[in-house]
TORKOL-4160 file (C-alpha; in steps of 0.2 Angstrom, whole numbers, padded with zeros to 4 digits, m for minus):
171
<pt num="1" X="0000" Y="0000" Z="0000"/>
<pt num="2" X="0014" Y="0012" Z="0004"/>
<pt num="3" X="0022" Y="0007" Z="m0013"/>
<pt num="4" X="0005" Y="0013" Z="m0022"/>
<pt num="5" X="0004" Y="0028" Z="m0011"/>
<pt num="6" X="0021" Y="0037" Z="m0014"/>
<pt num="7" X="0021" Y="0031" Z="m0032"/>
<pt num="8" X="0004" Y="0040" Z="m0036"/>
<pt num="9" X="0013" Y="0054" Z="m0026"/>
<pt num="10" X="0029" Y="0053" Z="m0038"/>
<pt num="11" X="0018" Y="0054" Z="m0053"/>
<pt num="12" X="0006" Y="0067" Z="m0047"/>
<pt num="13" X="0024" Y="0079" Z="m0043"/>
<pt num="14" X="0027" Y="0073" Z="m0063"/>
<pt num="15" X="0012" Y="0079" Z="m0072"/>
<pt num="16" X="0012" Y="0095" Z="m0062"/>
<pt num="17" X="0031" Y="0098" Z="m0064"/>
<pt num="18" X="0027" Y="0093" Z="m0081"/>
<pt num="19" X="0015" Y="0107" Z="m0085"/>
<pt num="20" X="0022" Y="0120" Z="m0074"/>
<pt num="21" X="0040" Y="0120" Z="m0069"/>
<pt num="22" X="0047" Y="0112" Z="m0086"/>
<pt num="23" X="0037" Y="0123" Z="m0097"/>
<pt num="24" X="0049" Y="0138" Z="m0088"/>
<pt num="25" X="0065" Y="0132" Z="m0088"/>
<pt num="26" X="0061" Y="0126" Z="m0108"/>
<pt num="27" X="0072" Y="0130" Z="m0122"/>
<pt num="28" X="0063" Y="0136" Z="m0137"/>
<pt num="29" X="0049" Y="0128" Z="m0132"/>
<pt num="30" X="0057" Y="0112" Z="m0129"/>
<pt num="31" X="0054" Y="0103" Z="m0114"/>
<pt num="32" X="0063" Y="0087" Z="m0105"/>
<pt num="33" X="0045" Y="0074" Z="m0103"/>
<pt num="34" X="0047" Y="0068" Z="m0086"/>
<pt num="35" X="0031" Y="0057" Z="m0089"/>
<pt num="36" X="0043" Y="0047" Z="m0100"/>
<pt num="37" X="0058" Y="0047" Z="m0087"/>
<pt num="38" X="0048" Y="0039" Z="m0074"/>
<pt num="39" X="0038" Y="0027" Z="m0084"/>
<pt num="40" X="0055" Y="0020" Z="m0090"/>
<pt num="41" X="0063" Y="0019" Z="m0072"/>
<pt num="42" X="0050" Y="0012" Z="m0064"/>
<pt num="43" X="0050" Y="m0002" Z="m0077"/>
<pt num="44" X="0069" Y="m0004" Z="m0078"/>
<pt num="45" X="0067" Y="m0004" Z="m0057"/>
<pt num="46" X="0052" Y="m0015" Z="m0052"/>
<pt num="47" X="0049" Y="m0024" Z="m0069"/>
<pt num="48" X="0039" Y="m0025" Z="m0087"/>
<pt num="49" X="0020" Y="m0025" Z="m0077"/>
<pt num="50" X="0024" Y="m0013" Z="m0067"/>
<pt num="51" X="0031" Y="m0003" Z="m0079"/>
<pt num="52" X="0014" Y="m0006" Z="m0092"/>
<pt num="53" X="0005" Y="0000" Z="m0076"/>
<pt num="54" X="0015" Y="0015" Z="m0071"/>
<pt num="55" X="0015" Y="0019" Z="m0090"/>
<pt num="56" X="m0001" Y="0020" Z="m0095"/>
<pt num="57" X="m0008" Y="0030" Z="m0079"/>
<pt num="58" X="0006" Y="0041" Z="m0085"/>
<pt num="59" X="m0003" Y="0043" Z="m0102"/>
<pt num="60" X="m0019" Y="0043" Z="m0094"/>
<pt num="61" X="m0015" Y="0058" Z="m0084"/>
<pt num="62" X="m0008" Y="0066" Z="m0101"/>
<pt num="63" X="m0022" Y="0062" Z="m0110"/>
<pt num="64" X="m0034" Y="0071" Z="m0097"/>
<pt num="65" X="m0026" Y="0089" Z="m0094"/>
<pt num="66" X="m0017" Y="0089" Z="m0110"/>
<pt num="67" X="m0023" Y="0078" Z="m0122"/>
<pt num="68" X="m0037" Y="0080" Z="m0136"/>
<pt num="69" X="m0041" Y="0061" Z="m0137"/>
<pt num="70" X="m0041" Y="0049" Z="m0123"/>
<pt num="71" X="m0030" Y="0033" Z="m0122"/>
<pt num="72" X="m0020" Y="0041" Z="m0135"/>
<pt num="73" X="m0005" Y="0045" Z="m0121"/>
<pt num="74" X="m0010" Y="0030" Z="m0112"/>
<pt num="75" X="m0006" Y="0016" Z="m0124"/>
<pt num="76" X="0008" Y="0026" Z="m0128"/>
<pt num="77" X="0017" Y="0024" Z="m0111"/>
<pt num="78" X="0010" Y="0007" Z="m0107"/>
<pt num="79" X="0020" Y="0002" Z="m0124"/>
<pt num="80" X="0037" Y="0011" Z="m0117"/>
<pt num="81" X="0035" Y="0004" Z="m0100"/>
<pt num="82" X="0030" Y="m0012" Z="m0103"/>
<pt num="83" X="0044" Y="m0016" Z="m0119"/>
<pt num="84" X="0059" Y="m0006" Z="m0104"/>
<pt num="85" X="0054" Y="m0018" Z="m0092"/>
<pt num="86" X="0060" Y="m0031" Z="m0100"/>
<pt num="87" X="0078" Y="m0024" Z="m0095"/>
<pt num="88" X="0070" Y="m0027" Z="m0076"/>
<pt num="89" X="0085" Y="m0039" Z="m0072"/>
<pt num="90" X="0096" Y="m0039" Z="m0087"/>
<pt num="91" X="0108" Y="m0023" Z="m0078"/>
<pt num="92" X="0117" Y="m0019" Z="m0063"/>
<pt num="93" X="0104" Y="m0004" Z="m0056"/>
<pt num="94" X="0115" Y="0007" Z="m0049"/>
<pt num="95" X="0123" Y="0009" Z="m0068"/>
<pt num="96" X="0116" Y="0025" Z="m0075"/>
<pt num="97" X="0121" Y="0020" Z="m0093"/>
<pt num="98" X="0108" Y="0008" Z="m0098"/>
<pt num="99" X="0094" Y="0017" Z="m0089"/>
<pt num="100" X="0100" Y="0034" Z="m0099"/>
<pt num="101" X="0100" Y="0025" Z="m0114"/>
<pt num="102" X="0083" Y="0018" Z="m0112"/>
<pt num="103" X="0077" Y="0033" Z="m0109"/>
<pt num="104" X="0082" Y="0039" Z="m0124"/>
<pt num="105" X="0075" Y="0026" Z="m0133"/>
<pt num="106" X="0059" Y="0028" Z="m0124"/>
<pt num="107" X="0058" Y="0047" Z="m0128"/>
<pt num="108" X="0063" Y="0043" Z="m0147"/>
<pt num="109" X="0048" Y="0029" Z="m0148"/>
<pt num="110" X="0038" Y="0043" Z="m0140"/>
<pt num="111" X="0041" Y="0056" Z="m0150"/>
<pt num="112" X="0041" Y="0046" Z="m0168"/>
<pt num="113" X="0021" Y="0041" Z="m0163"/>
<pt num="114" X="0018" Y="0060" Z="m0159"/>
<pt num="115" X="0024" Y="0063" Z="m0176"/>
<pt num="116" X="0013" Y="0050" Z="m0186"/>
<pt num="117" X="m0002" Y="0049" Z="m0175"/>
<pt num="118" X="m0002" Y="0070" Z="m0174"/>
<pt num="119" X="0007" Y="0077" Z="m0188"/>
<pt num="120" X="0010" Y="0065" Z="m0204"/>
<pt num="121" X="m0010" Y="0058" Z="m0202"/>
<pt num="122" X="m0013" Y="0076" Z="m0205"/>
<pt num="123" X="m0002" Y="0080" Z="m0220"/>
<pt num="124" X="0011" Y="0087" Z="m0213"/>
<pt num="125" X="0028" Y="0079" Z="m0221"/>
<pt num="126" X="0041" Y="0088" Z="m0216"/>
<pt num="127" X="0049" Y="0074" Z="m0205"/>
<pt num="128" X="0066" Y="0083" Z="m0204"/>
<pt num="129" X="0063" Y="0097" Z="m0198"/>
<pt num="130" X="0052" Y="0091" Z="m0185"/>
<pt num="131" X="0065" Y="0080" Z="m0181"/>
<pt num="132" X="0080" Y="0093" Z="m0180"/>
<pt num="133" X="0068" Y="0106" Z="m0172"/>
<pt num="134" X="0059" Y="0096" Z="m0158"/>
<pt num="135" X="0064" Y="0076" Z="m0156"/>
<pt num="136" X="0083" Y="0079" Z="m0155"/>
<pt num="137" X="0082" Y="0095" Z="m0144"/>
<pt num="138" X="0070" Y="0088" Z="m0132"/>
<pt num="139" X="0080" Y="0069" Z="m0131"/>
<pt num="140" X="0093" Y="0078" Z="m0127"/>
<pt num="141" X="0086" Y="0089" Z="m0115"/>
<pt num="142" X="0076" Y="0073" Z="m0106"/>
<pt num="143" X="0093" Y="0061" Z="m0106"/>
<pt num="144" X="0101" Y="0075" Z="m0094"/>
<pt num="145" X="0089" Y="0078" Z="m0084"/>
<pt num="146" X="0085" Y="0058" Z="m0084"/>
<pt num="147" X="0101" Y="0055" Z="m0074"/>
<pt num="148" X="0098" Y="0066" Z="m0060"/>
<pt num="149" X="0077" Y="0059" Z="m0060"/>
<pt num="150" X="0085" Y="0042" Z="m0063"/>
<pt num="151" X="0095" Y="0043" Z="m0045"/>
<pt num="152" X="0080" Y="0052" Z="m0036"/>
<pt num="153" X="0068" Y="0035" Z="m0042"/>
<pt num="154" X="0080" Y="0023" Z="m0039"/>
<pt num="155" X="0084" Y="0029" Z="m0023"/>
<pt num="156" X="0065" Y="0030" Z="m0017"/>
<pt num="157" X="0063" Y="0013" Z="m0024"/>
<pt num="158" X="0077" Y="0006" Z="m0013"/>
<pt num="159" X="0070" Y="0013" Z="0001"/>
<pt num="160" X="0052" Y="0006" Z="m0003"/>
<pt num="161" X="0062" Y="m0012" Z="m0004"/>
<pt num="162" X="0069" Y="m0008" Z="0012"/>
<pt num="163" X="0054" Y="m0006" Z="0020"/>
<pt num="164" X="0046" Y="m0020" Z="0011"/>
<pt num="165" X="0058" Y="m0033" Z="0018"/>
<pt num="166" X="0056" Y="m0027" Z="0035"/>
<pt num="167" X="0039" Y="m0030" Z="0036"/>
<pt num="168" X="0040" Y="m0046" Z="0028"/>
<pt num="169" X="0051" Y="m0053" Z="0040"/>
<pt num="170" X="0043" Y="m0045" Z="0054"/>
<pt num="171" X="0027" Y="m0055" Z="0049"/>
């Protein structure tokens, strides 16, 4: 229950960093996604469920402040969290490397859907400068700050499997 509780917590702090904080410290617009960042972490720390789970409430909660269709954002996610938990035990956790680079990945799949679904359905074909103007910007903007979040999630996950532990032996 405590797990569900601080994790709801850690995603509400997301969507609202999300749409406040990031959008001022942007450059030109761009923005790192956080929701991507923890969907990926939580899959790469607790596993690929988990991760569908954390995922597509993460698009869920896109698709209902931000969102002009809903599920959209959702199956979005629940496909990035899901595929990154498959990594769940293939990596030493504390390595930031393979986390950063799933990241990235994560935020590339991310960003090519945005593209099709929202921009080349409606006729707009100009892929490279979409891609030079907004997906490279922001992966690089989300991979830096994803090795700062990264640490923060794994931490508070390690202290969740603390407390876990304890009270599965004190029972």
């Amino acid at each position: 229950m405590r797990r569900i509780l601080i994790m709801g917590v850690v995603l509400f702090f997301n969507i609202i960093f999300q749409s406040t904080l990031m959008k001022t410290i942007s450059i030109n617009n761009i923005a790192p996604n956080l929701l991507v960042i923890s969907t990926v972490s939580f899959a790469l720390l607790r596993g690929k469920y988990e991760g569908g789970v954390i995922g597509f409430i993460c698009g869920l909660l896109q698709d209902i402040f931000f969102g002009k269709v809903l599920g959209f954002y959702a199956l979005i996610y629940m496909y990035i969290g899901f595929f990154s938990g498959y990594l769940y035990r293939s990596f030493y956790r504390d390595s930031i490397l393979i986390p950063t680079v799933v990241i990235l990945a994560g935020d590339l799949v991310y960003s090519f859907y945005v593209y099709i679904f929202s921009f080349l359905f409606r006729g707009k074909l100009n892929f490279l400068y979409y891609f030079g103007n907004i997906i490279m910007p922001e992966l690089v903007y989300t991979t830096l700050i994803a090795v700062l979040i990264y640490k923060l999630l794994h931490y508070i996950n390690y202290k969740l499997e603390i407390s876990e532990k304890k009270e599965a032996s004190s029972n």
